[in-house]
N, C-alpha and C positions, 0 to 999 in steps of 0.2 A: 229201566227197560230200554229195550233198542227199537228205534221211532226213525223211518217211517216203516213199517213191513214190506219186505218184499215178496210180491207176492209171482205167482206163474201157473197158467191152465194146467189142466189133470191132462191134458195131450203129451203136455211137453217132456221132450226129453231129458234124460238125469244129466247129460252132458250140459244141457243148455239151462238145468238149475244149475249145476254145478257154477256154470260159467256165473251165474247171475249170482252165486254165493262171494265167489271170488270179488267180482268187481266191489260189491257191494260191504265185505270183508264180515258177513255174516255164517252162520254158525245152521241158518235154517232158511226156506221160504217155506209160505204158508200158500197151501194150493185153497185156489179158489173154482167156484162156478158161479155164474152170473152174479159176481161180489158179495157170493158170500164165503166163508167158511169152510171147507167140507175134510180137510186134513191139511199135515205138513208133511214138510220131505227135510229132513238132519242130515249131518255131515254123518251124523253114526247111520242111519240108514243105508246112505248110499255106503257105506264101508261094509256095512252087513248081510244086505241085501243086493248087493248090483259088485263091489270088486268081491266079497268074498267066493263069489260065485261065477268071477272070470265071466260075467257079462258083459257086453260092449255100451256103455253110457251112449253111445248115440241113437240104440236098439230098446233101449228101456225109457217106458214112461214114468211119468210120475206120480199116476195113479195105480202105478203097480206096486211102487215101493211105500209109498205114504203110509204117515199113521194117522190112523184115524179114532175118534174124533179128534178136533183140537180142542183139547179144555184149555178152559178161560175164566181170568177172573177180572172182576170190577176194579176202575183203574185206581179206585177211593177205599178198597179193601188193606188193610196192615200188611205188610212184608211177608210175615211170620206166618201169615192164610195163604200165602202165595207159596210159601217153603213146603206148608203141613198138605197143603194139594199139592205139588208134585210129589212127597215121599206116597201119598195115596194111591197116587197113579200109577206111580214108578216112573214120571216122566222127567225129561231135563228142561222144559222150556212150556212155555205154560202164554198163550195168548192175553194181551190183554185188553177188554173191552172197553169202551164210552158210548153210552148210548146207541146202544145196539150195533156198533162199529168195531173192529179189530183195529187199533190205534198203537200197539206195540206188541214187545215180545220179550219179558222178562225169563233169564234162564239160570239154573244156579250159577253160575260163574259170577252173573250179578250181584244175587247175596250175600256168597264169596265174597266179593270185593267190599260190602259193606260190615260186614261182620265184625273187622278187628273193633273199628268204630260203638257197632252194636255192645260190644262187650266191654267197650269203656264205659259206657253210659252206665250199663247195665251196676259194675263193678262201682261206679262212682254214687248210684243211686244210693247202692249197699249200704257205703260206706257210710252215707248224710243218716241215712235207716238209723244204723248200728249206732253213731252218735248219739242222736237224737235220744234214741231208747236207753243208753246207758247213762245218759245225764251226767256226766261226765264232762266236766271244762275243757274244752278246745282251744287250747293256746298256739299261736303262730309267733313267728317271729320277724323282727322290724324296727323301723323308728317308733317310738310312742308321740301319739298326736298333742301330748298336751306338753310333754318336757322335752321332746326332740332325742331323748335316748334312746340308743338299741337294746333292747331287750326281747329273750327268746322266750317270754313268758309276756303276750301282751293278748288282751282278752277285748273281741268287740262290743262294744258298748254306746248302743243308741249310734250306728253310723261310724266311730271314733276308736280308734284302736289305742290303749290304754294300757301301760303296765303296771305292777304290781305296785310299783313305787308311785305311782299319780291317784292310786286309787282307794277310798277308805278305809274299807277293809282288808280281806285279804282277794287276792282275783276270784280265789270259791265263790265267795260271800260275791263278788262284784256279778259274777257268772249270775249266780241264782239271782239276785235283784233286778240284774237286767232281762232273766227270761222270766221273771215276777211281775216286774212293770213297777218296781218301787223303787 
C-alpha cells in the first residue's frame, strides 16, 4: 500500500490536488471532511471528468469530480480480498483501514507488482503437492554426505544427502524407509 494518505478538503481545487498528486508522486488523494472519509479524486478522474471536458482545474472542485464512496478494507485482510473488492467495485484503488483510521491506499499497480512473486509461491506449492502425492523419489544432485562423491541420484535421508552407493538398498527402498521412519 502507499502510507501516509494524502489527503485534501471537498473545496479544493483539482488544480491544487493535482499539484498535491505531483509532489507527493501519487496516483490519488482521498478527500476528507472533519477527518473523516467521504470520497477520492484519481488521476483517471481528473482525465475524465475535468481535461476531458476542457474544464479549467483551477475552476473545478474536488467534490465535484470525486468518487464516492471510498471502499476500504482492513489492513489484516489477504491481498487477494483486496483484488476480489476492487473487481466488485470496478475500482483501481481501494482505502485501507486500522482502527477505524484510513492509514493507506492499496491500488492494483500494487498487486501488479507482487504478482510475479505470488505465482512462484503458488507454482512452487504445486509442485511440493504433486511430489508429495505421487510418492515418487526426489533425487537432487551433489556431493554425497557420507563418501564425498558427486552423484545426480542422491536422496535425503534424516538431514543427510546420500547416494545410491552409500546406501543399503536401492534409493527407492532408502526413499520409502526414510518417509517410513525405519
Amino acid at each position: 500500500m502507499n502510507s501516509p494518505v494524502i489527503t485534501a478538503d471537498p473545496n479544493e481545487s483539482i488544480q491544487q490536488i493535482s499539484q498535491k498528486m505531483k509532489a507527493s508522486k501519487a496516483g490519488s488523494v482521498v478527500i476528507t471532511e472533519n477527518d473523516r472519509p467521504i470520497g477520492i479524486v484519481t488521476d483517471g478522474d481528473i482525465v475524465t471528468k475535468v481535461v476531458s471536458n476542457d474544464s479549467k482545474p483551477s475552476s473545478v472542485r474536488a467534490i465535484e469530480v470525486m468518487s464516492k464512496p471510498l471502499y476500504t478494507i482492513e489492513s489484516e485482510k489477504e491481498i487477494i480480498v483486496a483484488a476480489r473488492a476492487m473487481r466488485k467495485h470496478g475500482i483501481k484503488r481501494l482505502g485501507v483501514s486500522y482502527k477505524n483510521g484510513i492509514v493507506g491506499i492499496i491500488s492494483i499497480s500494487d498487486i501488479l507488482a507482487i504478482t510475479p512473486e505470488l505465482f512462484d509461491i503458488i507454482s512452487e506449492k504445486a509442485m511440493i503437492m504433486t511430489s508429495q502425492a505421487s510418492k515418487e523419489p526426489t533425487f537432487l544432485a551433489g556431493y554425497c554426505d557420507s563418501c564425498n562423491q558427486w552423484s545426480d541420484r542422491l536422496l535425503e535421508i534424516d538431514g543427510r544427502f546420500i547416494c545410491g552407493e552409500c546406501t543399503t538398498g536401492s534409493p527407492e527402498e532408502e526413499l520409502q524407509n526414510a518417509t517410513e521412519g525405519t
